[in-house]
C-alpha positions as CSV (number, residue, x, y, z in Angstrom):
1,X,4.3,40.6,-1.4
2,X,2.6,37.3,-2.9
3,X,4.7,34.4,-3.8
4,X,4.8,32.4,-7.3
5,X,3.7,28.7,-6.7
6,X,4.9,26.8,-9.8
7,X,2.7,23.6,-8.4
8,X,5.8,21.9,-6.5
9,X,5.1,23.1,-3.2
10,X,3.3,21.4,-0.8
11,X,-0.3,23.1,0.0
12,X,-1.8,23.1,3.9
13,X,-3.2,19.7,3.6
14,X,0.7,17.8,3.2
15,X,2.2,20.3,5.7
16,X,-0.9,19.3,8.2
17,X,-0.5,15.9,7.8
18,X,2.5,14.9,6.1
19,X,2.2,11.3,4.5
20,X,4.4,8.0,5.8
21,X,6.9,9.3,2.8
22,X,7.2,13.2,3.2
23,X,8.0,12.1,6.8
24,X,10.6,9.9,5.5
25,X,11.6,12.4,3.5
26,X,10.6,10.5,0.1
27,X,8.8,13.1,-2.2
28,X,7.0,11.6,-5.9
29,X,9.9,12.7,-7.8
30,X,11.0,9.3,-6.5
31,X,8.8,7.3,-6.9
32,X,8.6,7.7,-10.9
33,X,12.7,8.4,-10.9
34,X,13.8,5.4,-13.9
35,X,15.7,2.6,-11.9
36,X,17.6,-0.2,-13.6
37,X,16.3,-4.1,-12.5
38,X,18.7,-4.5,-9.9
39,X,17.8,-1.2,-7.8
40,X,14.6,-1.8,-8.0
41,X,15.2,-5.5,-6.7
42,X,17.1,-4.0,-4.0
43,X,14.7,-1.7,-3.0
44,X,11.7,-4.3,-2.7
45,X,14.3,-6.7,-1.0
46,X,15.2,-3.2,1.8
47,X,11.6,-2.7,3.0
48,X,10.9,-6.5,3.4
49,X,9.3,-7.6,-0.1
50,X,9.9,-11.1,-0.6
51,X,9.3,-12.1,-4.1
52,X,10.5,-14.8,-6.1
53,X,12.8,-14.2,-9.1
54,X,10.4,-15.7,-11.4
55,X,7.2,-13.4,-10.0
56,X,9.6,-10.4,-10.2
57,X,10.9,-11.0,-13.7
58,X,7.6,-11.2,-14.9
59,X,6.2,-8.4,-12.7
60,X,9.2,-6.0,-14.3
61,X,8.7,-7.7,-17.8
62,X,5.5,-6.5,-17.8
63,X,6.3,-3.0,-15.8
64,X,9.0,-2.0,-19.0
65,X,6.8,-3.3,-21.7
66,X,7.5,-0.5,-24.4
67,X,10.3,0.9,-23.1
68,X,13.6,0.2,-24.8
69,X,16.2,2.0,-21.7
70,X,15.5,-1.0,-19.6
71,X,14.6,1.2,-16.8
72,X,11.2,1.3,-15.0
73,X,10.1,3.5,-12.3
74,X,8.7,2.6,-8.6
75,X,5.8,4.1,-9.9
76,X,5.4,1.6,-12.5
77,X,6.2,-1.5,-10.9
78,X,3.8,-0.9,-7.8
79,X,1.6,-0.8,-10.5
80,X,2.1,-3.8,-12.0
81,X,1.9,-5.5,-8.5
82,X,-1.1,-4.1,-7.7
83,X,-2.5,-5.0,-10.8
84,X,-1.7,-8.8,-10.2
85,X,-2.7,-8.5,-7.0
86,X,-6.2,-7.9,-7.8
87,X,-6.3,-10.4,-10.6
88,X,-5.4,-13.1,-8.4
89,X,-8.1,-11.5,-5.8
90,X,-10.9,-11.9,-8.2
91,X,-9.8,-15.2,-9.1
92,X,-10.9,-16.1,-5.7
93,X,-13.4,-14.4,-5.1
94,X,-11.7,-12.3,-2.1
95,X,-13.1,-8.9,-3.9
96,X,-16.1,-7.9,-5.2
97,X,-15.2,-7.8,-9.1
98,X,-17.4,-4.8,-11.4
99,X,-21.3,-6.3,-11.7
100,X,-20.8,-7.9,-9.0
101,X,-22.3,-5.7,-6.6
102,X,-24.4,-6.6,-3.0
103,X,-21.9,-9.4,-2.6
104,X,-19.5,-9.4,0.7
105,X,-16.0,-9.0,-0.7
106,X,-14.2,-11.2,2.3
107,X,-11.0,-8.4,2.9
108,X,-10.1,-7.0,5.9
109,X,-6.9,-5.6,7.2
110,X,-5.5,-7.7,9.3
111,X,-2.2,-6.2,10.6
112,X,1.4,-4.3,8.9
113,X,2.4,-6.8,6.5
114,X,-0.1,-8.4,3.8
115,X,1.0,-12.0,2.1
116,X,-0.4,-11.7,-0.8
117,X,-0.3,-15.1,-3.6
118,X,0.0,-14.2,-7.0
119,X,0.0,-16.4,-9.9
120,X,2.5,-16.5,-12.6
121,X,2.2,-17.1,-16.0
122,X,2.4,-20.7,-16.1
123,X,-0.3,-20.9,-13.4
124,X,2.2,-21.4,-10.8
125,X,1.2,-19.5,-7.0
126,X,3.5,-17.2,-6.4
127,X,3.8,-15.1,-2.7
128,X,4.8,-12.0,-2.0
129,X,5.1,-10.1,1.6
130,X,4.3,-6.3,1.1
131,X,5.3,-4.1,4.4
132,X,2.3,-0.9,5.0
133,X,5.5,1.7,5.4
134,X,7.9,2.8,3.4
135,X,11.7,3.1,4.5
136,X,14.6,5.6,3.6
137,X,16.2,3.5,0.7
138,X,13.4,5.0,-1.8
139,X,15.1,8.4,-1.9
140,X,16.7,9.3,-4.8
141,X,20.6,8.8,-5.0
C-alpha cells in the first residue's frame, strides 16, 4: 500500500548522501527555529566564529530589522553574514561583481576555516573566522 509524503521526508538524494548537518543530526527546522541574541552568540562562539561584539551587533541589528520579538533565526543571520561578506569582497575586488564579466575573480579555497574582513559601519575592518562544518550545538533544544 502507497504511503502519504506530506513533503517532510527526505527523498533518495538526502538518504544517498546525507549533508554535514543530517549527519549531525541538524535538520532545517533548525536552522530558521527563532533564537534570542545570546544563543545565537553562543552558537557562533561553539563552532569557532570569532566575531567582534561590534560586527555581531550590527550583523543581528540588521538580521531582526522588522521584527519586534527580538528573535532572529540561524537562517537569517547567516544571511546577513554572507551578505557582508560579499560586500566587503567586491570592495576589493576579490569577486567578480554583476557586469563585470571575463575578469579573474582571485578566490580560491584554501583550507577548513576562512578569515574573512568585514567592514562595519563606521568603516572600521572587522574579522571573522567561519569553520566549513557544522557541530551539534545547532540542534534545537
Amino acid at each position: 500500500m502507497p504511503t502519504q509524503n506530506y513533503g517532510d521526508e527526505a527523498d533518495a538524494h538526502a538518504l544517498i548522501c546525507p549533508s554535514v548537518y543530517a549527519q549531525s543530526g541538524i535538520t532545517s527546522r533548525d536552522f530558521f527555529q527563532p533564537r534570542s541574541k545570546e544563543e545565537i552568540r553562543r552558537l557562533l562562539t561553539s563552532i569557532g566564529v570569532d566575531i567582534s561584539d561590534k560586527l555581531f551587533n550590527e550583523l543581528w541589528d540588521a538580521a531582526k530589522s522588522g521584527d519586534s520579538n527580538q528573535l532572529v533565526s540561524m537562517e537569517s543571520f547567516r544571511a546577513v553574514m554572507e551578505k557582508a561578506h560579499i560586500e566587503q569582497l567586491q570592495l576589493r575586488g576579490d569577486i567578480i561583481s554583476p557586469g563585470r564579466v571575463g575578469e579573474s575573480s582571485g578566490m580560491h579555497n584554501s583550507g577548513t576555516t576562512t578569515k574573512t574582513t568585514t567592514t562595519g559601519a563606521d568603516g572600521d575592518s572587522e574579522g571573522i573566522s567561519e569553520p566549513e562544518a557544522p557541530r551539534d550545538e545547532l540542534r534545537a533544544q
